[in-house]
N, C-alpha and C positions, 0 to 999 in steps of 0.2 A: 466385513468391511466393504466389500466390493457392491453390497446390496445397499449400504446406505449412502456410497456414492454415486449411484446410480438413481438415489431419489432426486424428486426435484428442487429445489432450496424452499418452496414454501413451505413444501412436508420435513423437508428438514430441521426450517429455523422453527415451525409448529412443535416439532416436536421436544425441539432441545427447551424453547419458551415453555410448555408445559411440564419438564424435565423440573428446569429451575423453580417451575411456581407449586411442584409439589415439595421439591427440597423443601422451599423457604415454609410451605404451609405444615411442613411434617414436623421442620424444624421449632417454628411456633407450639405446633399443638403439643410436641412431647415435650416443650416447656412447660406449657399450661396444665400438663399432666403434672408434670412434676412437682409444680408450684403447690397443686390442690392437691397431690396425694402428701405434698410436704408437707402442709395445712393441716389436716385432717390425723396424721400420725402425731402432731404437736397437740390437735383437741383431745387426741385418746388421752395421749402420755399425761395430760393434766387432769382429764375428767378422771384419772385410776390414782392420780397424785393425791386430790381432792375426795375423790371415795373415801382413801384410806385416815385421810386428815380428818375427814367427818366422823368415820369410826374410833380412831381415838380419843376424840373430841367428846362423843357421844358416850363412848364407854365409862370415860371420867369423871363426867358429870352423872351418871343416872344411873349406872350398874355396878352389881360386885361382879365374879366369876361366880358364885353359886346360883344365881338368878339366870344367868348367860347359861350355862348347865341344863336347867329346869327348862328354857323356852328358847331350845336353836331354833326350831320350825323360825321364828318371828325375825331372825338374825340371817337365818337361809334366804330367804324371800326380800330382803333389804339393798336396794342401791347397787343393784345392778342387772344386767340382762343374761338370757338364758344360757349364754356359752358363758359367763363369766366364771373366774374362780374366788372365791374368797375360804380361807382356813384359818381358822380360831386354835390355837395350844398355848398349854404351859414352857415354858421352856425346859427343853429336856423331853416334854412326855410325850404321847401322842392326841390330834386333836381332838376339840370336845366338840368342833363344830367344822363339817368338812363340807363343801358345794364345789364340784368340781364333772359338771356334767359329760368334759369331755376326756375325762382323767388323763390330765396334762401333766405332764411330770415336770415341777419348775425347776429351773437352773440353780447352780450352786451362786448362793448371795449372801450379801452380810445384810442383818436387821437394821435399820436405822435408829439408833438408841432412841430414848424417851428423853423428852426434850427438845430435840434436835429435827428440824422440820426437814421434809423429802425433798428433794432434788431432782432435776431431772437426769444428775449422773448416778441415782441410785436407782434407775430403772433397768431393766433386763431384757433382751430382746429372747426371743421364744417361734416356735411355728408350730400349727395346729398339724393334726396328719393330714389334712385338704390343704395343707400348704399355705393357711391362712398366717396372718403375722400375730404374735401377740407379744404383750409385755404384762414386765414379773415385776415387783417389789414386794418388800419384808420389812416392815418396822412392827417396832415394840410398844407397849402402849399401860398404861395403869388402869385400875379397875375398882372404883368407889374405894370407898373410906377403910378395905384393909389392903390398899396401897398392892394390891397385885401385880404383877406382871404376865402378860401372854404378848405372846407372835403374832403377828399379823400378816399372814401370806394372803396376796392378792393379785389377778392377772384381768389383762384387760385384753378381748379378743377382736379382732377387728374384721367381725366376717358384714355389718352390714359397711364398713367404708368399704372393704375388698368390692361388694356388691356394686355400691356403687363409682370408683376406679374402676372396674370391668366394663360398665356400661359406659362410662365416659369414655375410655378408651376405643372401645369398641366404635364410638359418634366421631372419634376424632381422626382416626381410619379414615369413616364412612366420606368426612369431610377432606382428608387428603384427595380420595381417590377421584368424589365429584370436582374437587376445585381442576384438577388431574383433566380432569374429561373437561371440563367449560374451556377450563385456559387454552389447553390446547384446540380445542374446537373457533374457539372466539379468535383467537392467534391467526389461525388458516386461513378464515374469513376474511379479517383484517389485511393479511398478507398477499390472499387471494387478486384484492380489490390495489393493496397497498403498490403490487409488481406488477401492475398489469400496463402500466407506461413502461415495462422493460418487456412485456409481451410486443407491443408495439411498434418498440426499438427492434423487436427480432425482426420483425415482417419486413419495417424498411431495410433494414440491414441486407433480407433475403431478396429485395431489391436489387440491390447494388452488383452491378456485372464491371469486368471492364469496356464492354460496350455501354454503362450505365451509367460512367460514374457524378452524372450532374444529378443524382437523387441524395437529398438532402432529409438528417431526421427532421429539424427542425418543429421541436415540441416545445411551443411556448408556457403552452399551459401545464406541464410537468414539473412535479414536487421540485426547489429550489438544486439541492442534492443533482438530480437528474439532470437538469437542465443543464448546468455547468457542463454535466457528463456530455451531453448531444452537444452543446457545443464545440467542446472540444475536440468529438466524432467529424465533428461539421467543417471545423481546419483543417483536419488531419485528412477530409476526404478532399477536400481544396488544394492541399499540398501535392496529394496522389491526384489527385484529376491534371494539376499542372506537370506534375513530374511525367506523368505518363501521355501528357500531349506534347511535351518536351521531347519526351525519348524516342515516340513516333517521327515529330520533327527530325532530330537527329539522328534518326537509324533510315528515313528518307534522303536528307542530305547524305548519309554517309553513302549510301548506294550509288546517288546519281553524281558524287566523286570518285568514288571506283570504278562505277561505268565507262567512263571517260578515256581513260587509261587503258583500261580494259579492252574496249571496243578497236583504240587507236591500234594494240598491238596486234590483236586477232585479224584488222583488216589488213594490214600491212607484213602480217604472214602469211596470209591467204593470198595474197598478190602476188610474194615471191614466190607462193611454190606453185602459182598455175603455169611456169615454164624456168627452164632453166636460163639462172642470171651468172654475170660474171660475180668476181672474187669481191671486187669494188660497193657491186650493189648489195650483195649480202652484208658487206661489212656495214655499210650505210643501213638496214633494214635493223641490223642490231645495235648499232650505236641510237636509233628513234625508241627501241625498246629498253634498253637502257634507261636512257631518260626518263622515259615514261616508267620504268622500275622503283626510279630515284624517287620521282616525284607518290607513286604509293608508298614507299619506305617513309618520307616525310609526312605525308598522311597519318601511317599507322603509329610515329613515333610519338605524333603531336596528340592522336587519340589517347595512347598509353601515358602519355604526361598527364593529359586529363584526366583521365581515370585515379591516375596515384593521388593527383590532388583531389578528388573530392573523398580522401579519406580522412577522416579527420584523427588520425595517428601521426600522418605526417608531418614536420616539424623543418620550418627551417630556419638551420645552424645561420647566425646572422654575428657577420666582423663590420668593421670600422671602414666605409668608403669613401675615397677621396672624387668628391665629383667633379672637380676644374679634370682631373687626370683623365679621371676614366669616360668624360663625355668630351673631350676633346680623340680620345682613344677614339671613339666610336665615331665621332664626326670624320675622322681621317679614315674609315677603314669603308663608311660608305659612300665619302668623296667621289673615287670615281663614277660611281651607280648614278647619282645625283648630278655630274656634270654632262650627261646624257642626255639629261633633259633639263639643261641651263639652269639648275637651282644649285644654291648656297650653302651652307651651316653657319648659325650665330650662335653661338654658344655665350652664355651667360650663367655661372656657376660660383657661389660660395659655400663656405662647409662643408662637411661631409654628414655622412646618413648612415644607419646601422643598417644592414640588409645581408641577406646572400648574396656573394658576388656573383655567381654562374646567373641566377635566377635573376640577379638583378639587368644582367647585361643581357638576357636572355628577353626578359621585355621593354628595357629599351630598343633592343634591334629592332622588335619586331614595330615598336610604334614608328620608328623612324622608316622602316623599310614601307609601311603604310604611307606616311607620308609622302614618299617617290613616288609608290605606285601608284598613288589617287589622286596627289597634289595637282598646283598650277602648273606649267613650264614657264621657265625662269623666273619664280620665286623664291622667295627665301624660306629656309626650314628653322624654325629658333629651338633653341632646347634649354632649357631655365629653372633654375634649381633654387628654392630658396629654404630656410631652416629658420627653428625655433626650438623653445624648449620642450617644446611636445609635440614636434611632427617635421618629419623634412618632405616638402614635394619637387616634383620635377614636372615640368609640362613641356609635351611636344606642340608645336602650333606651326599650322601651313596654311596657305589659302588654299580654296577647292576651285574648281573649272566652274563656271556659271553653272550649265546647264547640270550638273551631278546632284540629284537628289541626298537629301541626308536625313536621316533618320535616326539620332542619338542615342533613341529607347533600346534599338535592336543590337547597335555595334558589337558589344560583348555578346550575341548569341552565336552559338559555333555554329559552324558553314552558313555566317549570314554573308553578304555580299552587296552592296547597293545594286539595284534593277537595273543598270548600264553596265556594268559590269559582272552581273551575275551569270549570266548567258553564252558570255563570251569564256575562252578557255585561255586562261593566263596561268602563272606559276603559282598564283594565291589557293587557298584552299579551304579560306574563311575561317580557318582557327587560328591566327594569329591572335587575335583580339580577345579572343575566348582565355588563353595561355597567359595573356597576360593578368585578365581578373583572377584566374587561379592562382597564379602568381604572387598578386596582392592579399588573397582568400589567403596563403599561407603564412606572408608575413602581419595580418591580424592590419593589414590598410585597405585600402581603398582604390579606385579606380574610375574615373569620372570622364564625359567627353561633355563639350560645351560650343553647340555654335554662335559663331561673332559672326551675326546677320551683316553688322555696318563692315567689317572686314571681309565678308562673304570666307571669312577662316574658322578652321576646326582644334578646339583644345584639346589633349589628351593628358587629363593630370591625373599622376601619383602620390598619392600621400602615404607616407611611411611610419607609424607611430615612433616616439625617440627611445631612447636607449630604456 
């Protein structure tokens, strides 16, 4: 078993294709065997049927039994071939005319009375000692004008069909074995030339590194079958080429966030210990680490959220929310954050929406809390909720500072950041944005942002599929 997995599929599929095309050629020929030896057993059983009918026929018309007596020689020599049997007797006696060159001893039968024409259910079947076949019958028969009766034992040996069944057989072999050798040979060939666009496919394939991965099969000219195949290869290397320029992205980002933190704590312990400080400043040096603790702790949380949601087991449990409640909740909880930098909340909310609660509030804050940190000062923050029978959305909308670039395409990418703020070290961490499409990713909606050029303002809508 281990050897013919080990072959290569053309020798494989060759061989199992030449497997089947002797079955079916074997299958055939010992039909056509069987057909012709069928044939041929039905010629005998008639030409020994017809012997015999000729001889009583014969005997009726032209002879007595005392003439039959006087000249066997002429009755020996009559209407049949050299292995044949034919016996001539009285009933009761023993014969007067016996040819039985291979002294065959016939079966026990009944005569077929006079009158009464042969049959082929009153034949006999028999075997020579060379194993040949033969057949028996025994009818009665009258005999000129003093109405006699004798037996009629007569066999019919079938050594030249055996002859030729043998040689037919033997051709019919001869023809398995050649079709046996072609098919499979022809097969190989065919296979050889048929996979060799999957030869092809190996080589690009052996292409493909992760330093490599913009190598594309790209076989146009490949059987319909294949092609589908490379292209679907051709996605699926598109998806991995993105996914793995993504995760370099994001495992860069995540570095040069940890860094940060990092660097801040290590210099600011190196500083206190190159001389001894008071109680005050040590305590100050760990209250800065701290912080800077809290701020990786938020980091790692916001990664580990990520991570669960891109698994797609995750499900989330989704109740009935009331939005006038719960986005007034939220307008008042970051009131004061927002009056720091002279801006407002308008809230505008009907209906409710099916959702997670925790998930759901979880990106609202975080779009609202964008809007403080990127917005105008003294502008207004709107929050506006509208509903239907197949989707409730919410959008945040603020205006942005003139000079702050915006870039829509990217928002949702984790630790993006607009280039004026990128640079600079604030509390963000660039996956706020990221948290919330996952967020949407879980409840089967959406997440969109929209610049209003003539407003110089930014939309952040969610749509929520309905109940």
């Amino acid at each position: 078993m281990k050897f013919w997995n080990n072959w290569e599929l053309r020798y494989r599929v060759a061989a199992l294709f030449g497997l089947v095309a002797c079955l079916v050629m074997a299958g055939l020929g010992f039909y056509l065997y069987a057909s012709v030896r069928q044939a041929m057993e039905m010629r005998a059983d008639y030409t020994l049927i017809g012997r015999v009918e000729h001889f009583r026929n014969l005997f009726h018309d032209l002879y007595d039994i005392k003439q039959m007596e006087e000249r066997p020689g002429l009755f020996e020599s009559m209407l049949g071939n050299e292995q044949d049997v034919r016996i001539f007797k009285r009933v009761g006696d023993a014969p007067f005319i016996q040819v039985n060159p291979g002294k065959l001893t016939p079966p026990a039968m009944s005569a077929v009375p006079v009158g009464t024409a042969i049959g082929i259910d009153a034949l006999r079947t028999g075997q020579a000692d060379d194993g040949v076949r033969v057949r028996w019958v025994s009818a009665l028969a009258r005999l000129g004008t003093n109405k006699d009766t004798i037996e009629i034992t007569a066999a019919y040996v079938m050594t030249q069909e055996s002859r030729v069944l043998s040689t037919y057989l033997y051709r019919v072999m001869a023809a398995i074995a050649l079709t046996a050798l072609l098919t499979t040979a022809l097969a190989f060939i065919i296979l050889q030339r048929g996979l060799r666009p999957i030869k092809l496919m190996y080589d690009k394939a052996a292409e493909i590194t992760p330093a490599k991965l913009s190598a594309r099969f790209g076989m146009q000219d490949a059987p319909p079958e294949l092609r589908s195949l490379t292209e679907a290869f051709d996605a699926m290397l598109d998806r991995l080429e993105k996914g793995y320029q993504h995760l370099n992205q994001f495992s860069a980002d995540l570095a040069h966030e940890v860094r940060t933190p990092v660097n801040i704590m290590m210099g600011q312990s190196q500083v206190a210990l190159r001389q001894a400080r008071s109680a005050a400043e040590y305590e100050q040096v760990l209250e800065s680490n701290v912080e800077e603790l809290s701020r990786l702790a938020r980091i790692i949380e916001n990664i580990l959220f990520l991570a669960n949601a891109d698994q797609e087991a995750v499900v989330a449990d989704r109740v009935e929310i009331d939005l006038i409640t719960e986005l007034e909740k939220i307008a008042e909880y970051f009131e004061p954050l927002a009056e720091e930098r002279q801006m407002r909340f308008v809230v505008t909310a009907t209906g409710n929406i099916f959702a997670n609660l925790i998930m759901w509030r979880r990106a609202v804050n975080n779009l609202v809390l964008n809007a403080i940190r990127y917005g105008k000062s003294g502008t207004t923050i709107q929050l506006i909720s509208e509903q239907n029978e197949e989707a409730g959305t919410l959008s945040v909308i603020n205006q942005c500072e003139a000079s702050m670039p915006v870039d829509t395409d990217r928002m949702f990418d984790r630790f993006y950041r607009g280039d004026a703020s990128r640079s600079a070290y604030t509390e963000s961490n660039g996956l706020g944005l990221s948290i919330v499409r996952a967020i949407m990713h879980l409840h089967h909606g959406t997440a969109s942002v929209t610049y209003l050029a003539r407003e110089n303002s930014i939309c952040f809508k969610l749509e929520f599929p309905g109940k």
